[in-house]
C-alpha positions in Angstrom: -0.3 -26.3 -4.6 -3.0 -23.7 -4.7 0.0 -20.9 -3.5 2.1 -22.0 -6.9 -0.9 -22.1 -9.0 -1.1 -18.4 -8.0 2.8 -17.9 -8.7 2.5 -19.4 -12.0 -0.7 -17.4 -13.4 0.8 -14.3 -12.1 3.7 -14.8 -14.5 1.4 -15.2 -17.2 -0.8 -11.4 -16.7 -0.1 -7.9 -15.5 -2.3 -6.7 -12.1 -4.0 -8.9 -9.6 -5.9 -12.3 -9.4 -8.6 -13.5 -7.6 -10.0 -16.7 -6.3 -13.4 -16.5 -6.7 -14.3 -20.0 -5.1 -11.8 -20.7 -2.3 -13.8 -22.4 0.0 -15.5 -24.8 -3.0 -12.8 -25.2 -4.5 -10.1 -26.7 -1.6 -12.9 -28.4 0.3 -12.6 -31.4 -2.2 -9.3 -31.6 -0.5 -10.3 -31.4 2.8 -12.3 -34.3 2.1 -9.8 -36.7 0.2 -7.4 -35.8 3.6 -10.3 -36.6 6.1 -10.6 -40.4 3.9 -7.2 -41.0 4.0 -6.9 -40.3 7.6 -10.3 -42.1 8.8 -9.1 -45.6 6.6 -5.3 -44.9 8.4 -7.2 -44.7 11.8 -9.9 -47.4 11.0 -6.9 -49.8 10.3 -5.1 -48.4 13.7 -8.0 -49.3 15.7 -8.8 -52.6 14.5 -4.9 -53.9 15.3 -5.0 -52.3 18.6 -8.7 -54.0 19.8 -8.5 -57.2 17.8 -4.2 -58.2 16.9 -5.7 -61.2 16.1 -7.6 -60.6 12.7 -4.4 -60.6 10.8 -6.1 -57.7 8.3 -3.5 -55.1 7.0 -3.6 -51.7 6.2 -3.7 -52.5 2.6 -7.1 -54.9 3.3 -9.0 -51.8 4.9 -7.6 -49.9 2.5 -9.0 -52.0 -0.3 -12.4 -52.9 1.7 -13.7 -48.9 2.1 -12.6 -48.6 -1.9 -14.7 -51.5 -2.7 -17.5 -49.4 -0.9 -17.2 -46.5 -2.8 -17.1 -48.1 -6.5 -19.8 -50.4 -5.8 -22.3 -48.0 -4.5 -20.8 -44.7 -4.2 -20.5 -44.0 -0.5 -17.3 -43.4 1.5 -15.9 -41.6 4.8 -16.5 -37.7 4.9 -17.1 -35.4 7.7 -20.6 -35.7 7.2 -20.9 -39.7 7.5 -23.9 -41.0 5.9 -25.7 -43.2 7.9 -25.7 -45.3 4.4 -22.0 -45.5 4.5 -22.0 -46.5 8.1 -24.5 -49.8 7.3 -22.1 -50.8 4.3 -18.7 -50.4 6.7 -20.4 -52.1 9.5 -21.4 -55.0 7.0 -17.5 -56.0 6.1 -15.7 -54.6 8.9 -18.3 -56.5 11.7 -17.0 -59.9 10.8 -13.9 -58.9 11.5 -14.0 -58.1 14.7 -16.8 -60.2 15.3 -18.1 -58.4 18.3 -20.7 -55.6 17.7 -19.2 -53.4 21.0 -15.9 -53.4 19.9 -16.9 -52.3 16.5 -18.6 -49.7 17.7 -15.6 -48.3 19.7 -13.3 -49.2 16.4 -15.7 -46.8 14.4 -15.8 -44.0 17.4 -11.8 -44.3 17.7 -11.6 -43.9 13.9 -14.2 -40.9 13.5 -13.2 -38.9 16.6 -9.4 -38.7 15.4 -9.8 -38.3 12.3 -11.9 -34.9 12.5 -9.6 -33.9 15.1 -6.4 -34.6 12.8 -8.0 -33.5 9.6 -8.7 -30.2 11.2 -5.1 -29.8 12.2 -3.8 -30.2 8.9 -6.4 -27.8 7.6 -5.1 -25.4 10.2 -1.8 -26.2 8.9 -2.5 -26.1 5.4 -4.3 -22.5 5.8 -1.3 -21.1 7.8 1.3 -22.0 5.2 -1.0 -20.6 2.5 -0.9 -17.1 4.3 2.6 -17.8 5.3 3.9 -18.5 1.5 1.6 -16.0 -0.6 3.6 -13.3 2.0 6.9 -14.7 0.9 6.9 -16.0 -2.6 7.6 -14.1 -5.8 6.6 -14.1 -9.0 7.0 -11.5 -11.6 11.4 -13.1 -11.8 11.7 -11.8 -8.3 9.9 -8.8 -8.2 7.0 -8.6 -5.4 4.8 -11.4 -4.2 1.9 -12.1 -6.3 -1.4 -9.4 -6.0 -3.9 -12.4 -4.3 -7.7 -12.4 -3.3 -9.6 -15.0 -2.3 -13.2 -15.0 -1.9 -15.0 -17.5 0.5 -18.0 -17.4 2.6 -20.9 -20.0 1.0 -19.9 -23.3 0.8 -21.9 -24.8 3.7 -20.1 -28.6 3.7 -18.6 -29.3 6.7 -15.5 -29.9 4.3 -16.4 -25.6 3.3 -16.6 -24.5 6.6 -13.2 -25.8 7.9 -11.4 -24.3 4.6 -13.3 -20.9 5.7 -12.7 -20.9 9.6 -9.6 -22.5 9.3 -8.1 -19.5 6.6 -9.9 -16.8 9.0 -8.2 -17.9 12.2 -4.9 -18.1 10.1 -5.2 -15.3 9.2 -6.1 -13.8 12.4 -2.9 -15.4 14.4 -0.7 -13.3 11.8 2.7 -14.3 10.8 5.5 -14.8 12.7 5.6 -12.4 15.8 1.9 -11.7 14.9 2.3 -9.5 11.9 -0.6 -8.2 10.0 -0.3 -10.2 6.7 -0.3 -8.3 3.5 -1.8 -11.1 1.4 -4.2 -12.7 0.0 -6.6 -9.9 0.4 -9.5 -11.0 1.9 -13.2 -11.4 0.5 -16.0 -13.1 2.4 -18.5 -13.2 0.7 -22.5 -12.5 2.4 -25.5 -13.9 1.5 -28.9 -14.4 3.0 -29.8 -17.7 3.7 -26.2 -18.7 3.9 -24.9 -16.4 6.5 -26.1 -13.5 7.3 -28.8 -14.5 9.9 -28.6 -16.6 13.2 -30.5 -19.4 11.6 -28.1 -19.6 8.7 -25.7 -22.4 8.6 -22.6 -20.0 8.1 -23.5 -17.5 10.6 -20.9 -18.3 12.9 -18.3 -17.8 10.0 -19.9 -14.3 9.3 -19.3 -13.2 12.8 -16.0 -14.7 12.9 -15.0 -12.8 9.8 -16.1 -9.1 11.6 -14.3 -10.0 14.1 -10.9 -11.3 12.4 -11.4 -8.3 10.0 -11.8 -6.0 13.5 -8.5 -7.3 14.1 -6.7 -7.8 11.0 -8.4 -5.6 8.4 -9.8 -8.0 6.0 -11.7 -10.1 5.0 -13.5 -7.2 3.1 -16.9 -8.2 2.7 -19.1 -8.2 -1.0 -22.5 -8.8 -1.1 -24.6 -11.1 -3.2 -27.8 -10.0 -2.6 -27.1 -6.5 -3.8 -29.8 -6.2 -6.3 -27.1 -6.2 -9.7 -25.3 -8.7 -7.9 -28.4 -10.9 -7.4 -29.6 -10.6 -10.4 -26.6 -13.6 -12.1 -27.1 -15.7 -8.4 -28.3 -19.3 -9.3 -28.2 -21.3 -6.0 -26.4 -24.2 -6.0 -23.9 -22.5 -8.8 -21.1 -21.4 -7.2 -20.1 -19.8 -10.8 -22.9 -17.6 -10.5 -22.0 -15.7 -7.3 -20.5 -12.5 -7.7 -16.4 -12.6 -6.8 -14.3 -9.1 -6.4 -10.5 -9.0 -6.9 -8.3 -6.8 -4.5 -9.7 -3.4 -4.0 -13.0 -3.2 -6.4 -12.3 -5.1 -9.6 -15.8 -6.8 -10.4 -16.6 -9.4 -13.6 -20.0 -11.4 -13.9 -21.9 -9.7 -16.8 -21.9 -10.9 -20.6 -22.9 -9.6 -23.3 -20.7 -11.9 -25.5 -22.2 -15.0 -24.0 -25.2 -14.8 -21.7 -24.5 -18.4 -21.1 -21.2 -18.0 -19.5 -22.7 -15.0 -17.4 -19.7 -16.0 -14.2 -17.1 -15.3 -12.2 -14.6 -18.4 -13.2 -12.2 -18.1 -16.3 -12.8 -14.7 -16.7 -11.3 -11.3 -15.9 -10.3 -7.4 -17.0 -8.8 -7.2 -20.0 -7.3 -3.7 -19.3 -8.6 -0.3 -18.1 -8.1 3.5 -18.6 -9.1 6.2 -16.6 -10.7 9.7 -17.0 -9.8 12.6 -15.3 -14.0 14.1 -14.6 -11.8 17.2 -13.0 -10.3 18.8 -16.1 -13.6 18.3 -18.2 -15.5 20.1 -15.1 -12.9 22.7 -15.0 -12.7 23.4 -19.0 -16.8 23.4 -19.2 -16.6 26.8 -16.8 -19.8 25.6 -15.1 -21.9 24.3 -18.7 -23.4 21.3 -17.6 -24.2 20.9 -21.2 -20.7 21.4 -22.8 -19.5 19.1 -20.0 -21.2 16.0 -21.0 -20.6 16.5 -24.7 -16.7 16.5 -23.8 -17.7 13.7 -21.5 -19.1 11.8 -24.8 -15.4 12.5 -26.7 -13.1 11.3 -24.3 -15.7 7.9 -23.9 -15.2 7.6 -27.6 -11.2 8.3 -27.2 -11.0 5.9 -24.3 -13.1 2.9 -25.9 -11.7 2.8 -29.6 -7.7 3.0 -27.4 -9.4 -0.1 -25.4 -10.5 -1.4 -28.5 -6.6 -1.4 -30.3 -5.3 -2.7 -27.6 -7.6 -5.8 -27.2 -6.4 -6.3 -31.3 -2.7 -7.0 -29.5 -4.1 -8.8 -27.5 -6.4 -11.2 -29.5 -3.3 -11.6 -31.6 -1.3 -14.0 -29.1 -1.5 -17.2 -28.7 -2.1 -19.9 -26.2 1.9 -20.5 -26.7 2.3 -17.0 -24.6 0.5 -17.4 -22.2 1.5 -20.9 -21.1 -0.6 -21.7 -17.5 -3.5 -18.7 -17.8 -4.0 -20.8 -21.3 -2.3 -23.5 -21.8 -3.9 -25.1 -18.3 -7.1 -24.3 -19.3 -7.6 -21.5 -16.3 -9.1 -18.5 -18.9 -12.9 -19.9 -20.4 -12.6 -21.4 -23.4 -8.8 -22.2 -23.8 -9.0 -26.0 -22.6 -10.6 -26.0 -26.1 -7.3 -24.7 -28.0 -4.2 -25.8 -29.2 -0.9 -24.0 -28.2 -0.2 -21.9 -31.2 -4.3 -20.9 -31.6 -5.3 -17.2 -31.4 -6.5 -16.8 -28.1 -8.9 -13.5 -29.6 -12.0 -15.5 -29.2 -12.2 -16.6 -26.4 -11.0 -13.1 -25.2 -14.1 -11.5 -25.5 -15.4 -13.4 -22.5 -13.4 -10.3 -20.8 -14.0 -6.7 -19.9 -12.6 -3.6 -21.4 -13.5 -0.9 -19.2 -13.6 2.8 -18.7 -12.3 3.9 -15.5 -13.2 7.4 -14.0 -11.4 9.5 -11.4 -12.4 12.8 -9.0 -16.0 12.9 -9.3 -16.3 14.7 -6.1 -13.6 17.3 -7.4 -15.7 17.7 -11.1 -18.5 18.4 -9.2 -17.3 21.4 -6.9 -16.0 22.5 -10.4 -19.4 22.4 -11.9 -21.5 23.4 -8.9 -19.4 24.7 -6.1 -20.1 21.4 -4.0 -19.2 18.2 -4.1 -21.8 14.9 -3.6 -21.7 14.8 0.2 -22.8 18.6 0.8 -25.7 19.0 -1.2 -28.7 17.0 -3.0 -28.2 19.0 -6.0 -24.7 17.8 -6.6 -25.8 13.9 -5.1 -27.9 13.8 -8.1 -25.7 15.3 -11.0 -23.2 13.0 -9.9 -25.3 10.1 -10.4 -26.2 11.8 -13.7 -22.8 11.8 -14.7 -21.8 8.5 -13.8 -25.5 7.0 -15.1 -24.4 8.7 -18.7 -21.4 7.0 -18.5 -22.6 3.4 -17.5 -25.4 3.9 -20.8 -22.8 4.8 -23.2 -20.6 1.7 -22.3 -24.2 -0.6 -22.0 -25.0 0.5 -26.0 -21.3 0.3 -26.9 -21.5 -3.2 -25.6 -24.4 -4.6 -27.7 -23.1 -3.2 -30.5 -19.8 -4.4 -29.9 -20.8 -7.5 -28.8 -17.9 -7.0 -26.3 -17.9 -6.2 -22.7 -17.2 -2.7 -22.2 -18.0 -2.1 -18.3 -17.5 1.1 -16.1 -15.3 1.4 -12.9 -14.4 3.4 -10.0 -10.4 3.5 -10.8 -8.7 3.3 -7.6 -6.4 5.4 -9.1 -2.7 4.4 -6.6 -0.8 7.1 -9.3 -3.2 8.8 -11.1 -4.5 10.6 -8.1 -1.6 13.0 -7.8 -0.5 13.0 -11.8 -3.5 14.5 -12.9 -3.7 17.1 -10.0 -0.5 18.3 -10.5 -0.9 18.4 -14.0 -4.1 20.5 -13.5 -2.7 22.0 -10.9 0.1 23.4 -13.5 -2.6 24.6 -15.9 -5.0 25.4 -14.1 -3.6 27.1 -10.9 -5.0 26.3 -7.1 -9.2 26.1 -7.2 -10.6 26.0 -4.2 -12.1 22.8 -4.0 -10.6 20.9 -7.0 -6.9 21.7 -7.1 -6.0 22.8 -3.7 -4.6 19.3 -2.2 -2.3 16.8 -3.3 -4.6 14.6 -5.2 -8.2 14.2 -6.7 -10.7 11.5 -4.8 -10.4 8.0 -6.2 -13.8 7.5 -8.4 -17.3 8.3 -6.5 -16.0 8.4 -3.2 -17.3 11.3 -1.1 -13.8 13.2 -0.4 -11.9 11.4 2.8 -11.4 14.5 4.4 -15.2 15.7 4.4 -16.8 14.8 8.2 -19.9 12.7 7.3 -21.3 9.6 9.6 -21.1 6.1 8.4 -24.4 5.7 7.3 -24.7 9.2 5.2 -21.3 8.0 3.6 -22.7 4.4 2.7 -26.5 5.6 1.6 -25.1 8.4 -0.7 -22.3 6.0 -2.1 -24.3 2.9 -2.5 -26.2 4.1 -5.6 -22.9 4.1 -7.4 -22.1 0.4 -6.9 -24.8 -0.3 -9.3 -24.0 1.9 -12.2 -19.8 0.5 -12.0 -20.3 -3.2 -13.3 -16.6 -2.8 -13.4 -15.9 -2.5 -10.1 -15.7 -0.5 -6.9 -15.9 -0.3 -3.1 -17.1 1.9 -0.1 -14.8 2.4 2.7 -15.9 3.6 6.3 -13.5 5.0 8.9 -13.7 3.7 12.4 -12.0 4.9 15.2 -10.3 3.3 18.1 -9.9 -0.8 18.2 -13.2 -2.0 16.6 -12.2 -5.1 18.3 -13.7 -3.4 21.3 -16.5 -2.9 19.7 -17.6 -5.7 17.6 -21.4 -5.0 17.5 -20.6 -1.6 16.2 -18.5 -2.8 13.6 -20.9 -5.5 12.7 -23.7 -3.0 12.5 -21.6 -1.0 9.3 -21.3 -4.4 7.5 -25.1 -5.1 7.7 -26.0 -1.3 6.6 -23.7 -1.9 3.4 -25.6 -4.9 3.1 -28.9 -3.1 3.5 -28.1 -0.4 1.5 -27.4 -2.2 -1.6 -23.6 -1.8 -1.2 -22.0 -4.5 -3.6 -18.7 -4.5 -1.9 -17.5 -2.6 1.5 -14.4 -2.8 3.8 -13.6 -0.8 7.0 -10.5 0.9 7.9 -9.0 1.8 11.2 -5.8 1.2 12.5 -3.8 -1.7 13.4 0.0 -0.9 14.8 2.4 -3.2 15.7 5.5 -3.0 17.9 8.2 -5.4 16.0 10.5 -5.3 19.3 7.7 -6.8 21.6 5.0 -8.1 19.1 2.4 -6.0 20.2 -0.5 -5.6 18.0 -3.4 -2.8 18.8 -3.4 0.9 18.4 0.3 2.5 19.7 0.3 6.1 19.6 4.2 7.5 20.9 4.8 4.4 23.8 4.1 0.6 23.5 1.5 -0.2 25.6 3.2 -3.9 25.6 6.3 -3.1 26.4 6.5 0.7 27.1 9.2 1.4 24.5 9.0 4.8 22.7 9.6 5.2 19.1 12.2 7.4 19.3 14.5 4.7 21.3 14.7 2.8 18.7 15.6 -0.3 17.2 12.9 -0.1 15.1 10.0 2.2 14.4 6.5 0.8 14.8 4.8 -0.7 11.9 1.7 0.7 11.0 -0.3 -1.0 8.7 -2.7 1.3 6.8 -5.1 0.6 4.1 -3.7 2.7 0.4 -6.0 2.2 -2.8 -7.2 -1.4 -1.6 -3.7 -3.2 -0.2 -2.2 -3.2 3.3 1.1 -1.0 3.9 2.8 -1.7 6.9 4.6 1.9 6.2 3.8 5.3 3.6 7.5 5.6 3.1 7.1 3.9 0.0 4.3 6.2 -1.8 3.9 8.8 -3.5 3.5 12.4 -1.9 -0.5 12.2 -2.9 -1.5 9.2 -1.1 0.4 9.7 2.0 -1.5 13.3 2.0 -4.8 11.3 1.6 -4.4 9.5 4.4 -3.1 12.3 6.6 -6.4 14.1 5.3 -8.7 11.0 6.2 -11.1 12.0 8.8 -13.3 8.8 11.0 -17.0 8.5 10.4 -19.0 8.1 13.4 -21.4 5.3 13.7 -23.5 6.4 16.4 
């Protein structure tokens, strides 16, 4: 259900959707299976041990629901000893002997955890399985999914979360790398980022599936603009990413519906920082003034098209609306304008090739000097304020991101490029650097990379990500790898991932690192049947080959260089 849910919405909007409460959100169901099954096995129990009570499924069936409307208790994974003194009261005389009962209720509870756990297993693997294989879009590719998970401490929470991990850590078939959903676990002190925390096992199971596997990514709740919306015990309030960076939570519409669920990004479009920095000819001043015209340009284009869009109804948007899934739109009737509720969204400004406008300005980009770290956060901090005063007076939600930019990259070089000619610097590769990251192919350590790209995360309420290169099989090497999660998480990163490659021989089913033989098998590449999948990480998604991109991105990956985490 929750893999055609996905189908349908994605019919509904253009770009990805997120989850932002999978682990609250199916644990309900992990609970109503673990009833079911304890009643089915109670009943079992009871006919094996005493044949001759004569009671029928239906009667325990009937007994433990005359528990729960009369005083609210009922078999979970977490039995209450309340619950227990009520079952013992009707199921006791019964059986009429105290040590058989007690061997009934043992029976019951030790299979049903062991079943329900199966079917979660089961339910998890088909969920990875299906969102890999179904298509929306009339055929077209398989729906852009996220999921974010990581909090929910239930016992019902935790089997949803370590049940999805190992899922996805088996792979498909012959041990494939899934594609999707993408990954977000979601870390939090208290919760499960310290050995005392009830979820701590799940955090270092997710390093060590992501070690493997490549996600989950991880975002971080206790980044100070992340925090700041946190309410504990409101599972609404904790921050929730989609795919590579896209962030909501913010609102200046309502503060009261200041939350991840029912909400998203309306739509985005990008600036190209590069040509501004090239046409200011080094005038710092001149650049921010042209800055200023194209925010203007970009918001009232943003503002025209949320007109279209406040102009449709619930009738065209049929599940996103008409099943209540966007805030607000339970409230409406099918031909109602949905503009209203709309501004519960984001309209943002998306920015692309700091790194490059910065060379341009000063002759070096973010990661070589302190003079160009701090411009850059100049630059981006003017941006974030003009969006922040647009906003209130607005009363929308105008927000800033770091555009991943999967086309733009290479369009607006080799436009540039065109103009422009080859400047060292700017224009001399295949693409500009996808919003504030420090450039991949500049050698810089883990932790220089994360503490000068952290500051950024807080100024792009939109969205965005820092990405650290490892070497090698991580899975070597968890404590190192674990060690770059908990800087990001230190360093007031709001969302992080790392890369390093996974390769997989579809001949033998080997999974690991495979430069020119199979260390499974031995084959070579070149003998064919098939060449080896390498799965790489481009603008946020997995690729299990570069065949299908453009020129730009496969040179950005042939240009990234590994950041060292000694």
């Amino acid at each position: 259900l929750a893999c055609i849910a996905i189908q349908s919405n994605q019919n509904d909007q253009h770009g990805g959707q997120s989850i932002p409460n999978f682990d609250y959100g199916l644990a309900p169901g992990v609970a109503k299976t673990y009833k079911k099954i304890y009643t089915a096995n109670l009943y079992r129990a009871i006919s094996l041990l005493v044949p001759e009570s004569g009671i029928t499924r239906e009667d325990i069936k009937k007994k433990i629901s005359d528990i729960e409307k009369s005083y609210g208790l009922f078999p979970s994974l977490e039995m209450s000893t309340e619950y227990k003194e009520k079952e013992k009261e009707v199921i006791l005389p019964i059986v009429g002997d105290e040590d058989i009962y007690k061997k009934i209720q043992s029976f019951a509870t030790n299979l049903a955890l062991e079943e329900t756990e199966k079917e979660t297993a089961q339910a998890m693997e088909g969920l990875v399985h299906n969102l890999n294989t179904m298509h929306s879009r009339a055929g077209a590719q398989t729906p852009f999914s996220s999921i974010n998970y990581g909090t929910d401490t239930s016992a019902e929470g935790r089997m949803v979360i370590r049940n999805v991990l190992l899922a996805t850590e088996a792979g498909l078939g012959n041990g494939e790398t899934p594609i999707f959903p993408i990954h977000i676990f979601k870390v939090k002190e208290g919760v499960n980022y310290n050995p005392e925390d009830p979820n701590y096992d799940l955090f270092k199971l997710a390093c060590r599936v992501s070690a493997k596997r490549l996600f989950p990514n991880f975002s971080f709740l206790d980044a100070p603009f992340n925090k700041t919306y946190y309410k504990e015990g409101h599972p609404e309030t904790e921050v929730a990413y989609m795919g590579c960076r896209t962030r909501v939570l913010g609102n200046t519409y309502d503060k009261n519906n200041e939350i991840t669920y029912g909400r998203g990004n309306l739509s985005f479009t990008s600036i190209n920082l590069p040509r501004i920095a090239i046409n200011s000819n080094g005038n710092v001043e001149w650049f921010f003034e042209e800055l200023e015209r194209k925010m203007e340009l970009v918001t009232k284009q943003l503002l025209d098209r949320f007109q279209i869009q406040a102009s449709k109804t619930v009738r065209n948007y049929p599940f996103l609306m008409g099943q209540g899934i966007w805030i607000g739109s339970d409230k409406l009737s099918i031909d109602d304008k949905i503009g209203e509720i709309l501004k519960n969204g984001t309209l943002s400004v998306g920015f692309i090739g700091l790194a490059e406008a910065l060379v341009a300005l000063t002759g070096s980009h973010h990661g070589q000097t302190v003079e160009s770290r701090n411009l850059g956060l100049e630059i981006v901090g003017f941006m974030r304020d003009y969006l922040d005063r647009l906003s209130q007076e607005k009363q929308l939600n105008f927000t800033l991101l770091a555009t991943p930019a999967e086309g733009l990259s290479g369009r607006f070089l080799r436009i540039d490029r065109k103009k422009y000619g080859i400047i060292p610097g700017v224009t001399d590769r295949d693409y500009y650097t996808n919003g504030f990251h420090i450039p991949v192919y500049f050698p810089v350590s883990a932790y220089e990379k994360i503490q000068i790209e952290a500051p950024y995360h807080a100024l792009t309420n939109a969205g965005h990500i820092t990405y650290v290169e490892l070497d090698g099989d991580p899975n070597k090497n968890l404590q190192a790898f674990e060690q770059v999660i908990r800087t990001m998480k230190e360093s007031g990163i709001g969302y992080g991932s790392v890369n390093h490659p996974v390769d997989r021989d579809p001949v033998c089913g080997y999974n690991g690192i495979i430069d020119d033989e199979c260390p499974g098998c031995g084959r070579k590449e070149k003998d064919g049947p098939y060449k080896f999948e390498r799965i790489r990480r481009i603008t946020g998604y997995l690729v299990g080959t570069l065949d299908r991109f453009n020129d730009a991105k496969r040179a950005e990956v042939a240009d990234r260089v590994k950041h060292n985490v000694q």
